[in-house]
N, C-alpha and C positions, 0 to 999 in steps of 0.2 A: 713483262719481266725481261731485261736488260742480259743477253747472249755474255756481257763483261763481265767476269770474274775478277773479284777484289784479290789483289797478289799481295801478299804479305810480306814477302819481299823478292828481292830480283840477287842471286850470287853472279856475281863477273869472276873470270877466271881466263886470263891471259895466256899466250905464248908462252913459255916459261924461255929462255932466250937463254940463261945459266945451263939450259942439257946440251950444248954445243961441247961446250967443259966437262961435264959429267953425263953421262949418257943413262945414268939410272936415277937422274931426276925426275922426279913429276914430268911429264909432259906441259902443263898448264897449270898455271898456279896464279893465290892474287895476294902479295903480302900488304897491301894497304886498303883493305875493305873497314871502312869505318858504318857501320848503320847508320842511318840519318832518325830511328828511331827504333827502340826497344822491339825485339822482333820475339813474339811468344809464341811458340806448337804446344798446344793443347796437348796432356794426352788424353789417349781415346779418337781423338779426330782422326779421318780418314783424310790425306791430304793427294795434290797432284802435282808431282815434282816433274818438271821437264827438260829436256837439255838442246838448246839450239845451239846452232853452229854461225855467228854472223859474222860477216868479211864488212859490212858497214855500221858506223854508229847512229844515233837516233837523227841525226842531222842528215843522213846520206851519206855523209864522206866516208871514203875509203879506210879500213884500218890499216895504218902503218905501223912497223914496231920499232923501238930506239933507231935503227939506222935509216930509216925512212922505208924502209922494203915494206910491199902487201902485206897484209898479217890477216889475223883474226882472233877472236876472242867466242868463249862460250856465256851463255847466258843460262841461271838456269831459277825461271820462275817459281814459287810454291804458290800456290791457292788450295783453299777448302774444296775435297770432293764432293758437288755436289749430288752426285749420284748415290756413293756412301753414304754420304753423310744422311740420304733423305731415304735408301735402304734401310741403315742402322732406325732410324725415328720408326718406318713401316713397321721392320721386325719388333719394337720396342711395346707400338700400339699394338701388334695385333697379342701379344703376351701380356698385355693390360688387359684383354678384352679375352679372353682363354678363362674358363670356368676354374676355378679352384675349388677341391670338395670341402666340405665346411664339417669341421668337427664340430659337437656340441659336449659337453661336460656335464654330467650333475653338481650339484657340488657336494655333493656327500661321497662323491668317488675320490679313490683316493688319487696323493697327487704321484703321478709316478715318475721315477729318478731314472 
């Protein structure tokens, strides 16, 4: 079994460079995030959202922002908990496998409301 977890998608979230002007801006913001495909959360899933901090992009180069200056950007993965997810299934089996007491009826008893 492969340590890789399938990310269902990746959010980018920029410098917001507009809080220079406004000081009660977002901090980091991404007004052009387009999915490259339909992005579905379950509910019920137990998911793992994470937030990194990166100063380079997937090439190594350094992040710049509009004026060429150092920058950075956040990244913030989801993937399926696999821990939850495989808790939630244990708890699931072991309450399948739990005795339920078993009624029996006559059927000359009446039926009761």
């Amino acid at each position: 079994m492969s340590n890789e977890k399938e990310v269902i998608t990746t959010l980018a979230l920029f410098v917001n460079e507009g809080r220079e002007q406004n000081p009660k801006a977002p901090p980091y913001n991404n007004k052009k995030f387009t999915p490259e495909q339909d992005i579905v959360l379950k509910a019920g899933t137990t998911y793992e959202i994470t937030l990194w901090k990166n100063f380079t992009n997937s090439k190594g180069e350094k992040i710049k922002d509009n004026n060429g200056n150092e920058s950075h950007y956040l990244s913030i993965p989801i993937v399926v908990s696999e821990y939850w997810e495989n808790k939630k299934a244990e708890e699931k089996k072991q309450q399948g496998t739990e005795t339920q007491p078993t009624v029996t009826y006559n059927k000359d008893d009446a039926i009761p409301f």
